[in-house]
mmCIF file of the N, C-alpha and C atoms, coordinates in Angstrom:
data_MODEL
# 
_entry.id   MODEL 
# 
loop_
_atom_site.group_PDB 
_atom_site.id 
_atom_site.type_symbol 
_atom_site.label_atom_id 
_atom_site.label_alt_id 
_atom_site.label_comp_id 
_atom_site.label_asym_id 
_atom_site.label_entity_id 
_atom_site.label_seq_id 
_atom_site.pdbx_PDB_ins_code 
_atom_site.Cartn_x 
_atom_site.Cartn_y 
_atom_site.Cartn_z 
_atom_site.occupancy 
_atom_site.B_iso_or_equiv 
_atom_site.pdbx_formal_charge 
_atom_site.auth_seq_id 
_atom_site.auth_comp_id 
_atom_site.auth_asym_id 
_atom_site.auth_atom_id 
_atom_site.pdbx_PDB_model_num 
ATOM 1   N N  . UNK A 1 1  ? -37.628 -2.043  134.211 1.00 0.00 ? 1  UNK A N  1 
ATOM 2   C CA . UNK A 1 1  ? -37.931 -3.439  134.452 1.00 0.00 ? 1  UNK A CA 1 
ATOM 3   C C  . UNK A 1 1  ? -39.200 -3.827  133.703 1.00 0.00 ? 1  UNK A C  1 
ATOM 4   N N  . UNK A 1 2  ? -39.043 -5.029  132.966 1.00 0.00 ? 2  UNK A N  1 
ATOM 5   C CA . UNK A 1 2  ? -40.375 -5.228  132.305 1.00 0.00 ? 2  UNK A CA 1 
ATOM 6   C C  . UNK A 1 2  ? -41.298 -6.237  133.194 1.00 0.00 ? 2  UNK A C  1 
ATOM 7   N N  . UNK A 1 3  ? -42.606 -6.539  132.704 1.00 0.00 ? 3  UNK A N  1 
ATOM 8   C CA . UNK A 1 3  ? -43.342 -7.401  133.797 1.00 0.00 ? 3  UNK A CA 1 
ATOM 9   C C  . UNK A 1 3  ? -43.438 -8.696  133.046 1.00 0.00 ? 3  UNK A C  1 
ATOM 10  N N  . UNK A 1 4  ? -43.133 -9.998  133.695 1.00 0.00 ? 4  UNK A N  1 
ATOM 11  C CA . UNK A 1 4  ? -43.109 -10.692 133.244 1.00 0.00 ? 4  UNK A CA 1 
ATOM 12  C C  . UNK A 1 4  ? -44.301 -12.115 133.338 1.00 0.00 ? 4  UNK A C  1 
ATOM 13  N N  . UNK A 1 5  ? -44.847 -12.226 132.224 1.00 0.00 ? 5  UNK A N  1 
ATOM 14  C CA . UNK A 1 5  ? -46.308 -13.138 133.078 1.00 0.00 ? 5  UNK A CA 1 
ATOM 15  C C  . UNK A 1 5  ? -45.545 -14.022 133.732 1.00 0.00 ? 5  UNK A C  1 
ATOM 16  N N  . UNK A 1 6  ? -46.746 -14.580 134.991 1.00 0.00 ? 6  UNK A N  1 
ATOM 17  C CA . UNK A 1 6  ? -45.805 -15.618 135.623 1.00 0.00 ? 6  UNK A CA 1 
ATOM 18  C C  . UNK A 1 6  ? -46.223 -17.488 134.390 1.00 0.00 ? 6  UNK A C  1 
ATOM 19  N N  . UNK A 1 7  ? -44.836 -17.970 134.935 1.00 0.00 ? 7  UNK A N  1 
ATOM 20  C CA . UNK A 1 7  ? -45.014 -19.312 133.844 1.00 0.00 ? 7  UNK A CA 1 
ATOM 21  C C  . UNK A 1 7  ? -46.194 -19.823 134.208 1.00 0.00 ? 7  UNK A C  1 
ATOM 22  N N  . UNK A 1 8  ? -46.986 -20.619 133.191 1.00 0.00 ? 8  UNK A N  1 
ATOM 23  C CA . UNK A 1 8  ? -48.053 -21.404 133.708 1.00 0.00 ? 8  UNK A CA 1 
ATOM 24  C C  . UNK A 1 8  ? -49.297 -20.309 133.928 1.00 0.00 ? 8  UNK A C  1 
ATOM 25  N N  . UNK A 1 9  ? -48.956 -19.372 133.972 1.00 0.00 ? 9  UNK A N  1 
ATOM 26  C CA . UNK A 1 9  ? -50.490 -18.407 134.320 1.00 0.00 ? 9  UNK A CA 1 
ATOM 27  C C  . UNK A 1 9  ? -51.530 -18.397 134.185 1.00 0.00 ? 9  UNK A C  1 
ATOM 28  N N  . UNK A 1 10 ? -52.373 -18.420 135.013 1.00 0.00 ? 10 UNK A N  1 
ATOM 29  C CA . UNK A 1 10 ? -54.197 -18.489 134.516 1.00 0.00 ? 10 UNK A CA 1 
ATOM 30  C C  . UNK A 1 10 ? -54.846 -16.790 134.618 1.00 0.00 ? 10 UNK A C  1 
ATOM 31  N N  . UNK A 1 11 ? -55.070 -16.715 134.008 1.00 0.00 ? 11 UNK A N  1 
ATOM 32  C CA . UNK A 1 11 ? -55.633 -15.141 134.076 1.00 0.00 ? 11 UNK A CA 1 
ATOM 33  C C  . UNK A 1 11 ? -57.348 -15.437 133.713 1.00 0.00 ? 11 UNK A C  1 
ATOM 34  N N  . UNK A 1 12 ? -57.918 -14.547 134.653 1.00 0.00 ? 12 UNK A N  1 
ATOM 35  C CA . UNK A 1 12 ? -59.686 -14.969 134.934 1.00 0.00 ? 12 UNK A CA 1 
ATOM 36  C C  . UNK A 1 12 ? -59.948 -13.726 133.749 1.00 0.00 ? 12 UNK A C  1 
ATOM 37  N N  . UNK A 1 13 ? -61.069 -13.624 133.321 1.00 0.00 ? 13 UNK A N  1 
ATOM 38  C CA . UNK A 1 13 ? -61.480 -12.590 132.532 1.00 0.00 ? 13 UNK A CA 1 
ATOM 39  C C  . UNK A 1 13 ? -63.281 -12.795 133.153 1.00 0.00 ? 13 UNK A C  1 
ATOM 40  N N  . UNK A 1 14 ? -63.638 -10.931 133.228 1.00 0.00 ? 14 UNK A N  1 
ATOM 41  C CA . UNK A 1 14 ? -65.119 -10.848 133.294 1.00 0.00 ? 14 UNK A CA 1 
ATOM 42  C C  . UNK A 1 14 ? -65.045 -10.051 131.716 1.00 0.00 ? 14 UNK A C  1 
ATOM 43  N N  . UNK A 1 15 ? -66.199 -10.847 131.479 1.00 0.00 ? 15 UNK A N  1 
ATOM 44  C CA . UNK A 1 15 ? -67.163 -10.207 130.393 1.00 0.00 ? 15 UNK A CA 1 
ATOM 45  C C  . UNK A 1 15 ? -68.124 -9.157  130.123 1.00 0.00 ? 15 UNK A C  1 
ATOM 46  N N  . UNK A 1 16 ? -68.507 -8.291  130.086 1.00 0.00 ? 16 UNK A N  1 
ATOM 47  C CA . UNK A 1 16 ? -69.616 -7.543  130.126 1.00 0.00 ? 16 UNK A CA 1 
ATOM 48  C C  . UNK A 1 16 ? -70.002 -6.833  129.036 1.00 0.00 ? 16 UNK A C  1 
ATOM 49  N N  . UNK A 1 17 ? -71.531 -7.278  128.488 1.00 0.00 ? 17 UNK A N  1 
ATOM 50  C CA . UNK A 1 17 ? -72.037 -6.855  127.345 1.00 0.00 ? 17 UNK A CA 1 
ATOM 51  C C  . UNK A 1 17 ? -72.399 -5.528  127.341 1.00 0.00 ? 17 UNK A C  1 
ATOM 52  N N  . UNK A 1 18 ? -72.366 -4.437  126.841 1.00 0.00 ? 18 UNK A N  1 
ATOM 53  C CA . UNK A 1 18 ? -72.745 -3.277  126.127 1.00 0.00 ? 18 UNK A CA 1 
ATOM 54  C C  . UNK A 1 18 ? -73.287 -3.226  125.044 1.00 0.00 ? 18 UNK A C  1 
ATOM 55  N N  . UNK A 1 19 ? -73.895 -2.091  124.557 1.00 0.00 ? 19 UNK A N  1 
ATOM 56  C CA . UNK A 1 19 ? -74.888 -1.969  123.370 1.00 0.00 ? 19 UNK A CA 1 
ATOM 57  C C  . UNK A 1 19 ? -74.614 -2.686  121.840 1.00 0.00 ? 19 UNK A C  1 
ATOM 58  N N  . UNK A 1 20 ? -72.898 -2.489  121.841 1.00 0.00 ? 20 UNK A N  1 
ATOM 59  C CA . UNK A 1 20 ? -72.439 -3.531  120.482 1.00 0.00 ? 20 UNK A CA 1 
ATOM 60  C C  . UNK A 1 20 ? -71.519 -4.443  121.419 1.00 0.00 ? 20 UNK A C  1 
ATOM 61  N N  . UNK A 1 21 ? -70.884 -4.204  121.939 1.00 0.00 ? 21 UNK A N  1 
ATOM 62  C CA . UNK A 1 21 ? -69.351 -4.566  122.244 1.00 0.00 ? 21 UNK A CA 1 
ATOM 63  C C  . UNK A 1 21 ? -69.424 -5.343  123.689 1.00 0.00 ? 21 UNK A C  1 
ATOM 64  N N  . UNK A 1 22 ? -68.446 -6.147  123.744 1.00 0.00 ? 22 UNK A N  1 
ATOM 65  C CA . UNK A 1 22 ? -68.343 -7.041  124.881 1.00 0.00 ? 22 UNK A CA 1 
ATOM 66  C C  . UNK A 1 22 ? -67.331 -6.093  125.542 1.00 0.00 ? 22 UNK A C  1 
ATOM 67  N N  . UNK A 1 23 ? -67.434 -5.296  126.643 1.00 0.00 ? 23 UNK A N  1 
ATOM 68  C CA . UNK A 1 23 ? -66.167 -5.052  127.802 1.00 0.00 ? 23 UNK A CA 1 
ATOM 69  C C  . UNK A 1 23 ? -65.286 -6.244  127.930 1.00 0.00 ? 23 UNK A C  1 
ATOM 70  N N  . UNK A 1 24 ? -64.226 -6.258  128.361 1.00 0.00 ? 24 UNK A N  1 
ATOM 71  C CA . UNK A 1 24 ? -63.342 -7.099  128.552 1.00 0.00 ? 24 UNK A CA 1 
ATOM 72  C C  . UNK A 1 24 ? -62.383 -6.686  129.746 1.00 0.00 ? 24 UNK A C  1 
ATOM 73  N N  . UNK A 1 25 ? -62.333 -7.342  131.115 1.00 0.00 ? 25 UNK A N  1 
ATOM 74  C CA . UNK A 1 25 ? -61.670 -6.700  132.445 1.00 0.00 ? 25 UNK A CA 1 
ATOM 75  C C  . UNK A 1 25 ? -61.044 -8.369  132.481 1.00 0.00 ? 25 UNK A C  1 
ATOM 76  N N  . UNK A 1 26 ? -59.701 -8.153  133.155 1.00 0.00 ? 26 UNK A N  1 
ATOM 77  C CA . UNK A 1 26 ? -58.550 -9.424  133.280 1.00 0.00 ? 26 UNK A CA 1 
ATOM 78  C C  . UNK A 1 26 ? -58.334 -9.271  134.902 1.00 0.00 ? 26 UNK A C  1 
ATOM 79  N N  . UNK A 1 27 ? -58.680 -10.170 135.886 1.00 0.00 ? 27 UNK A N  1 
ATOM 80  C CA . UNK A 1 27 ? -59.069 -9.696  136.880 1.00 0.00 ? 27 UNK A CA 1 
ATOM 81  C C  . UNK A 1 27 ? -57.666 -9.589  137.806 1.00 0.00 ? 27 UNK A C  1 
ATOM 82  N N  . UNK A 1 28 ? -56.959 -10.247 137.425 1.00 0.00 ? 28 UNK A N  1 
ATOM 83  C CA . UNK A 1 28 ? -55.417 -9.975  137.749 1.00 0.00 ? 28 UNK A CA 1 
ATOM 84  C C  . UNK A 1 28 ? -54.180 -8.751  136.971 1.00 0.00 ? 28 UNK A C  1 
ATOM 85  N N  . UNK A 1 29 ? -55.322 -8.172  136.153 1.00 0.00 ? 29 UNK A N  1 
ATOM 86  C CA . UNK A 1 29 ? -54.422 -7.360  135.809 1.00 0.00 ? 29 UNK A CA 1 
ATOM 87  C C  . UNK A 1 29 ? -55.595 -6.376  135.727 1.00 0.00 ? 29 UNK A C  1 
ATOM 88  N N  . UNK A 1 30 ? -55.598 -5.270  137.300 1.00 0.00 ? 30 UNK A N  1 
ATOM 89  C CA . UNK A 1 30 ? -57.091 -4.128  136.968 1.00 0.00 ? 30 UNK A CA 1 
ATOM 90  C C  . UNK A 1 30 ? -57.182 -3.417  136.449 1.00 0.00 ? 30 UNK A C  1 
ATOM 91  N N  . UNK A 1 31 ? -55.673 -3.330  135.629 1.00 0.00 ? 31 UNK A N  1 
ATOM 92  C CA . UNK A 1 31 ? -55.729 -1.968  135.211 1.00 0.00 ? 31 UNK A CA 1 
ATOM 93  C C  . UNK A 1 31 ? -55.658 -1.915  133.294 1.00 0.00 ? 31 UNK A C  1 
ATOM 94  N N  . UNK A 1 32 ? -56.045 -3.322  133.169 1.00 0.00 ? 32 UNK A N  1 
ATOM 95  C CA . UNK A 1 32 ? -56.197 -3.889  131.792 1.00 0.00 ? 32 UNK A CA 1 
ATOM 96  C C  . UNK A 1 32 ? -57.459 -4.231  131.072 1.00 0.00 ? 32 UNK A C  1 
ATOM 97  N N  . UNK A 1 33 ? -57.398 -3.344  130.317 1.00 0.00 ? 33 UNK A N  1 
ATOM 98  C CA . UNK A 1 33 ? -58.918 -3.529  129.691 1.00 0.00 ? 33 UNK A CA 1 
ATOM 99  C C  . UNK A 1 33 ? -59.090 -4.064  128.004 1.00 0.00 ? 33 UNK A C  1 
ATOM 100 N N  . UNK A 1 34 ? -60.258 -4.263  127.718 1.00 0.00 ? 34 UNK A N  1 
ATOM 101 C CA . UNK A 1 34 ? -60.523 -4.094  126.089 1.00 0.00 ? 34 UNK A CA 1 
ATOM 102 C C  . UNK A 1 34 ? -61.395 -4.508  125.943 1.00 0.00 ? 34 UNK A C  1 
ATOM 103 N N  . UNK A 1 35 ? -62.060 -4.847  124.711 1.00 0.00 ? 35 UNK A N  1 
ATOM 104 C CA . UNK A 1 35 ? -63.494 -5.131  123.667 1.00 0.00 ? 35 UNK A CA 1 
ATOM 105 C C  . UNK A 1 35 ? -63.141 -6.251  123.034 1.00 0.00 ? 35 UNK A C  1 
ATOM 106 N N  . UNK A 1 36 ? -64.907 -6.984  122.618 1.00 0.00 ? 36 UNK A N  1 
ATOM 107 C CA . UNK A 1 36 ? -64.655 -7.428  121.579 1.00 0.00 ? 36 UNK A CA 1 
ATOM 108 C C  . UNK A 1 36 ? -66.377 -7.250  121.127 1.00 0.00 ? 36 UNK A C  1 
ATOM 109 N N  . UNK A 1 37 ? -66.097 -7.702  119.876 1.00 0.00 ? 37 UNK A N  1 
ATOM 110 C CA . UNK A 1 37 ? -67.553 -7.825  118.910 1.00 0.00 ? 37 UNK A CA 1 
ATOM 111 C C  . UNK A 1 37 ? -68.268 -8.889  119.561 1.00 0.00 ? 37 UNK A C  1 
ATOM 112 N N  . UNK A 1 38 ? -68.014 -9.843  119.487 1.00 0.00 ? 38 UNK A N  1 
ATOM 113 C CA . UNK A 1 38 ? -68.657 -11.148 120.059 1.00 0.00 ? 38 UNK A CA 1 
ATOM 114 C C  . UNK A 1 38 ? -68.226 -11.483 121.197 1.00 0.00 ? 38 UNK A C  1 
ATOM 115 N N  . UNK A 1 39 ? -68.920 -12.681 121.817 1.00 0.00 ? 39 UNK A N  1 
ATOM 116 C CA . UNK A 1 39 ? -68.392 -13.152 123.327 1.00 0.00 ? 39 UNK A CA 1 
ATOM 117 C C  . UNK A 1 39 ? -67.468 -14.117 122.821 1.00 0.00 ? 39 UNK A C  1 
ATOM 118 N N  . UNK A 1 40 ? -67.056 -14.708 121.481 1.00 0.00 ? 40 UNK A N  1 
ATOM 119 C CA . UNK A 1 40 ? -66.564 -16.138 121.210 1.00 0.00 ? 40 UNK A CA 1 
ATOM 120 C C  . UNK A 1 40 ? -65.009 -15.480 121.265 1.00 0.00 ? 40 UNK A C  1 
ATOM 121 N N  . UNK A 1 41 ? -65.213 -13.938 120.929 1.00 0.00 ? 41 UNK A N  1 
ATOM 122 C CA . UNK A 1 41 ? -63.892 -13.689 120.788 1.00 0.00 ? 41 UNK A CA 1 
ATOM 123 C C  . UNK A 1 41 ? -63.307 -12.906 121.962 1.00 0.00 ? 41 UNK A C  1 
ATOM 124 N N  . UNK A 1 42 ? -63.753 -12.817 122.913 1.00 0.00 ? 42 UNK A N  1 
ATOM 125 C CA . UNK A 1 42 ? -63.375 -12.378 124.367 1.00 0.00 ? 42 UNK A CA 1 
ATOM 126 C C  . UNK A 1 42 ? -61.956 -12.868 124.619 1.00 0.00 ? 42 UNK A C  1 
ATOM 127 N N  . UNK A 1 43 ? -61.209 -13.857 125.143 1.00 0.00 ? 43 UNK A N  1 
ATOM 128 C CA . UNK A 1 43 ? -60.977 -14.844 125.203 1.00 0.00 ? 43 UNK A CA 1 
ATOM 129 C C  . UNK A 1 43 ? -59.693 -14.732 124.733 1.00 0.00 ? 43 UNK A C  1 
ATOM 130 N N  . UNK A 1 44 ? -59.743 -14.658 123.108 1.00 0.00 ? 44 UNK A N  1 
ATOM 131 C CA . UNK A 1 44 ? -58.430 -14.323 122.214 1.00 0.00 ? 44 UNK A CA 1 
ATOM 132 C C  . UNK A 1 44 ? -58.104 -12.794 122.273 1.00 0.00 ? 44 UNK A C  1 
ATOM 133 N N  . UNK A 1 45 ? -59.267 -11.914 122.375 1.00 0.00 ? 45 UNK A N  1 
ATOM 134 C CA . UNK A 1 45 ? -58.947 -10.345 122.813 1.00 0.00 ? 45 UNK A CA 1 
ATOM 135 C C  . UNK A 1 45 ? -58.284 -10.012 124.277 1.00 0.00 ? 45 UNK A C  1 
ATOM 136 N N  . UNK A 1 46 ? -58.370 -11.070 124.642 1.00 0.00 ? 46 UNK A N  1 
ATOM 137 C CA . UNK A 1 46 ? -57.681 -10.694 126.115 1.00 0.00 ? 46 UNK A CA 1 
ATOM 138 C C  . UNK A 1 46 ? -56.660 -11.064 125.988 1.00 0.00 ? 46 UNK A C  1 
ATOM 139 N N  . UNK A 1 47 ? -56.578 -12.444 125.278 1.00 0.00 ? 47 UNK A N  1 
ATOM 140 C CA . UNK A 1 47 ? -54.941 -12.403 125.671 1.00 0.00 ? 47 UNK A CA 1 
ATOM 141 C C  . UNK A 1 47 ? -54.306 -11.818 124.388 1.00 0.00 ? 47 UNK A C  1 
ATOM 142 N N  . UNK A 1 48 ? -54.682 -11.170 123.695 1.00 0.00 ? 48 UNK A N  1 
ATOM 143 C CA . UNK A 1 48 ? -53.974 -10.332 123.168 1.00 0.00 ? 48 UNK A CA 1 
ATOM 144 C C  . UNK A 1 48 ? -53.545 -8.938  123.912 1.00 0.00 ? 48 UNK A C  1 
ATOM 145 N N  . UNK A 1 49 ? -54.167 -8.859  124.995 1.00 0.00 ? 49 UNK A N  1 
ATOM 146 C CA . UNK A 1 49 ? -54.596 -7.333  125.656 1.00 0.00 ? 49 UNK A CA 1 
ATOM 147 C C  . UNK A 1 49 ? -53.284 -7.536  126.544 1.00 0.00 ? 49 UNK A C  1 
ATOM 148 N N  . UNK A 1 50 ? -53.294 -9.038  127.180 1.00 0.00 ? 50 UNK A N  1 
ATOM 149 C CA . UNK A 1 50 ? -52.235 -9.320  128.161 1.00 0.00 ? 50 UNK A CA 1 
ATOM 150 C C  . UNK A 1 50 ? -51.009 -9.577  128.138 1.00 0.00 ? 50 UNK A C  1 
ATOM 151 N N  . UNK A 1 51 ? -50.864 -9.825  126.393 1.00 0.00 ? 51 UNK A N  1 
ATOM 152 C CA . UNK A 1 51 ? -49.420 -9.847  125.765 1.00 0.00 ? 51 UNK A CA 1 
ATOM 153 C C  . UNK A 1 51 ? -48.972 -8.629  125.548 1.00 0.00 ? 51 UNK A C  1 
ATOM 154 N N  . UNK A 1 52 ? -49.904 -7.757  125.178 1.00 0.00 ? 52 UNK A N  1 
ATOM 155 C CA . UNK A 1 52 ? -49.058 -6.145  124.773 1.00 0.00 ? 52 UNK A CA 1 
ATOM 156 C C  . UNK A 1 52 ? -48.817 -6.005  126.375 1.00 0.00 ? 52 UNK A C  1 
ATOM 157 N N  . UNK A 1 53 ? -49.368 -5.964  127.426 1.00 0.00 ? 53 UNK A N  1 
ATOM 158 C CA . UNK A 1 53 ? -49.278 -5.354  128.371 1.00 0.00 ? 53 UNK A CA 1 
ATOM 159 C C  . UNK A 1 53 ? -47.969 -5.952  128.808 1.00 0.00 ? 53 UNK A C  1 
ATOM 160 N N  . UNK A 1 54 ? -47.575 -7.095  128.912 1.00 0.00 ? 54 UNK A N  1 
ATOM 161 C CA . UNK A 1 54 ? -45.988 -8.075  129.067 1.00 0.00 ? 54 UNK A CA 1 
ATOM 162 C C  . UNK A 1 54 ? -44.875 -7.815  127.977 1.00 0.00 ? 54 UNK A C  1 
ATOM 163 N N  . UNK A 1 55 ? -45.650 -7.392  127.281 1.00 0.00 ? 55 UNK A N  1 
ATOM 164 C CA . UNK A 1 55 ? -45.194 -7.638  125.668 1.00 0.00 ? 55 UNK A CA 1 
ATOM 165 C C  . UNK A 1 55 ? -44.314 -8.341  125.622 1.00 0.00 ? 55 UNK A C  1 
ATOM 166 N N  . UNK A 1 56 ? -45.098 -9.325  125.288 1.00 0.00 ? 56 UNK A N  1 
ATOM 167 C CA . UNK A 1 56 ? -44.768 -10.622 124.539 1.00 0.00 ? 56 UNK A CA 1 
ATOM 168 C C  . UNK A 1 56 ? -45.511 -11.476 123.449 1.00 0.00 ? 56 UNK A C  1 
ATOM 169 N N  . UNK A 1 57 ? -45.512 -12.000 123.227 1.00 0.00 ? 57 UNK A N  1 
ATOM 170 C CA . UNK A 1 57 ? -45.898 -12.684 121.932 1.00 0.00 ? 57 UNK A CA 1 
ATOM 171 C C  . UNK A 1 57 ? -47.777 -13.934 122.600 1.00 0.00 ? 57 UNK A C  1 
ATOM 172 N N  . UNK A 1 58 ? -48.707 -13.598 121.770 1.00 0.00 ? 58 UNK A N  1 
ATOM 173 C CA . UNK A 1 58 ? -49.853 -14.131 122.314 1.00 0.00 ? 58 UNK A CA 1 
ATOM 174 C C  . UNK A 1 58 ? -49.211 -15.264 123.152 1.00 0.00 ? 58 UNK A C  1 
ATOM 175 N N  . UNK A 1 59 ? -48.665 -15.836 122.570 1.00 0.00 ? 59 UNK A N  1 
ATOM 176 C CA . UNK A 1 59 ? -48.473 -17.434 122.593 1.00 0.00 ? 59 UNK A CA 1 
ATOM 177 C C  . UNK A 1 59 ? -47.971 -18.140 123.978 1.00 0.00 ? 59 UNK A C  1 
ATOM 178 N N  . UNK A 1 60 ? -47.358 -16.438 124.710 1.00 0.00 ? 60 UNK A N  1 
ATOM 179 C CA . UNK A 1 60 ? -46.454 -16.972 125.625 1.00 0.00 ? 60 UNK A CA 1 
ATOM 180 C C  . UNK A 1 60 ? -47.419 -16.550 126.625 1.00 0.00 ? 60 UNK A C  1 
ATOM 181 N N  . UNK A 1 61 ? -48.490 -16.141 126.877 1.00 0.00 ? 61 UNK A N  1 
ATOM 182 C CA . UNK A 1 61 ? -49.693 -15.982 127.782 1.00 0.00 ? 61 UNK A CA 1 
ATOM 183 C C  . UNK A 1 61 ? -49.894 -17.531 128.276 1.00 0.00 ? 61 UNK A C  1 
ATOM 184 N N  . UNK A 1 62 ? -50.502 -17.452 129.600 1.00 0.00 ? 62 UNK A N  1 
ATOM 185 C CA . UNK A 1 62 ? -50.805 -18.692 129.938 1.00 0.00 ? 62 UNK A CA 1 
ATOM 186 C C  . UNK A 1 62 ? -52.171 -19.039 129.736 1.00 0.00 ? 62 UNK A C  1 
ATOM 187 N N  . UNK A 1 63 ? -53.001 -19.836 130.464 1.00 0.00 ? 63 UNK A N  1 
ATOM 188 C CA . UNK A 1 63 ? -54.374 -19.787 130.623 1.00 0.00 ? 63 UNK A CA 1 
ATOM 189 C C  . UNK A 1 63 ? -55.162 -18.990 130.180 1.00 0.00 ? 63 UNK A C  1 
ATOM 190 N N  . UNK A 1 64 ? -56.052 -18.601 129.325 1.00 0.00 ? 64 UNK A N  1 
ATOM 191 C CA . UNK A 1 64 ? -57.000 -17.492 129.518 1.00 0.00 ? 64 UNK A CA 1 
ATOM 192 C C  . UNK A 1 64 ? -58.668 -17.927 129.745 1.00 0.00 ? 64 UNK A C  1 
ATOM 193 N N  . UNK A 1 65 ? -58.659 -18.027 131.042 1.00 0.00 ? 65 UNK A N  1 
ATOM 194 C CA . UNK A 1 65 ? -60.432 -18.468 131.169 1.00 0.00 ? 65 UNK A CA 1 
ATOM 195 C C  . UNK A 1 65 ? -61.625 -17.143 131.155 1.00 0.00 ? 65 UNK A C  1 
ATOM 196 N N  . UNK A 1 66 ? -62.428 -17.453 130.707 1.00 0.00 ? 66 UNK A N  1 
ATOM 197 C CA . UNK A 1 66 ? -63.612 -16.613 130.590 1.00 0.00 ? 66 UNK A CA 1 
ATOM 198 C C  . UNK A 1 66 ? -64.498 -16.780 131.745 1.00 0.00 ? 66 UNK A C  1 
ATOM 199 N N  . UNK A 1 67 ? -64.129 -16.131 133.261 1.00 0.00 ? 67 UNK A N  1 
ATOM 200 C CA . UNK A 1 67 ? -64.958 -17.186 133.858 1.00 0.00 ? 67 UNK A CA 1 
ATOM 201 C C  . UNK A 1 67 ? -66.446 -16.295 134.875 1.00 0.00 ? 67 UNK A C  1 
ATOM 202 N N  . UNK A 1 68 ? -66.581 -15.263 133.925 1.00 0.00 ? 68 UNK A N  1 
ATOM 203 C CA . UNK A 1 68 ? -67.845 -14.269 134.513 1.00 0.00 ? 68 UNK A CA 1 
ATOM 204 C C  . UNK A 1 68 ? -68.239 -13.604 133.223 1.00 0.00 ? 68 UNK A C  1 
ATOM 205 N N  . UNK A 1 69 ? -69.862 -14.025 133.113 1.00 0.00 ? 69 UNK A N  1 
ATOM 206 C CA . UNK A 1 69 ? -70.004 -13.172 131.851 1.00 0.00 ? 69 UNK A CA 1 
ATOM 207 C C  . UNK A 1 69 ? -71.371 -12.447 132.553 1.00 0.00 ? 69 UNK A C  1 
ATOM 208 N N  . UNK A 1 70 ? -71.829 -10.925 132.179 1.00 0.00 ? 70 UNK A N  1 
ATOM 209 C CA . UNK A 1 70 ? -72.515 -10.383 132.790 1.00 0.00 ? 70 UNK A CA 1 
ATOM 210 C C  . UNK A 1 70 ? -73.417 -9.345  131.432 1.00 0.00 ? 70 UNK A C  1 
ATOM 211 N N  . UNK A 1 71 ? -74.608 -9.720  131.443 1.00 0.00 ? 71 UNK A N  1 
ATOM 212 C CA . UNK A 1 71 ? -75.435 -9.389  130.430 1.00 0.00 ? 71 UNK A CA 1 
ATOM 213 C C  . UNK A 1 71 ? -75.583 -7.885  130.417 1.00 0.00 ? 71 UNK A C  1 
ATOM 214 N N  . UNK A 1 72 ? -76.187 -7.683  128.667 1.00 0.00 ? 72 UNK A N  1 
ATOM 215 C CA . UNK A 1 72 ? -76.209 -5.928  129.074 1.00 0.00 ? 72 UNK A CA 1 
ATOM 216 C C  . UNK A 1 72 ? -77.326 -5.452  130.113 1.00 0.00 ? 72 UNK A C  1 
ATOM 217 N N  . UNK A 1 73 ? -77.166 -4.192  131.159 1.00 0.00 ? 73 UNK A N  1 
ATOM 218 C CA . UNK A 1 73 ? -77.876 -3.633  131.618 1.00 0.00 ? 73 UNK A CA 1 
ATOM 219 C C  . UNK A 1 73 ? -77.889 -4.444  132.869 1.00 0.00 ? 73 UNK A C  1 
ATOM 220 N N  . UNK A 1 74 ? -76.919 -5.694  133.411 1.00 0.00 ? 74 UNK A N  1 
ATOM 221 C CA . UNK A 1 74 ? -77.190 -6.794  134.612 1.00 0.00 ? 74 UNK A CA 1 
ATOM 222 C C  . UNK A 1 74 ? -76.275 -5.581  135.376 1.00 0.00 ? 74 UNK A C  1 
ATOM 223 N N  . UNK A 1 75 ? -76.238 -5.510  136.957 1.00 0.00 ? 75 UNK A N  1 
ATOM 224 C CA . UNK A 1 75 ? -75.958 -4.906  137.505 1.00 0.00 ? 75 UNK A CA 1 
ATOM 225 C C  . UNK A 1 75 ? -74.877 -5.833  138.339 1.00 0.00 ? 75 UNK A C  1 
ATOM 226 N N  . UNK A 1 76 ? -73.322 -5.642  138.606 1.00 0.00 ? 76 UNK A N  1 
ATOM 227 C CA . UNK A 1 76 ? -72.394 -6.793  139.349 1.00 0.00 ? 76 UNK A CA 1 
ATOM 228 C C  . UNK A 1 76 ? -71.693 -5.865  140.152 1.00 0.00 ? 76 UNK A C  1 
# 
């Protein structure tokens, strides 16, 4: 059985900076992770992260909000 995003989906993303790299956690999906270089590109790295994980095509992802960003060395 494959997983299918639900239509319309909003998926939350936390941010968290490290020494180069932005962590990337999808808070509806815990067991989904990834990076990016910048924070601008968080955002599009996730839902790329959330399409392989459905696999499906970016496009068919719903929502992707950025909606916790947590500095390097901040403790959450």
């Amino acid at each position: 059985m494959t997983a299918i995003p639900p239509p319309g989906g909003r998926f939350r993303v936390v941010a968290r900076r490290g020494d180069e790299w932005w962590g990337i956690r999808i808070r509806e999906l815990d067991w989904v992770f990834s990076q990016a270089r910048r924070l601008d590109d968080v955002a599009d790295t996730a839902r790329d992260a959330i399409a392989a994980y459905y696999d499906v095509s970016p496009g068919e992802v719903g929502e992707v909000v950025v909606d916790e960003v947590i500095a390097a060395g901040a403790v959450a």
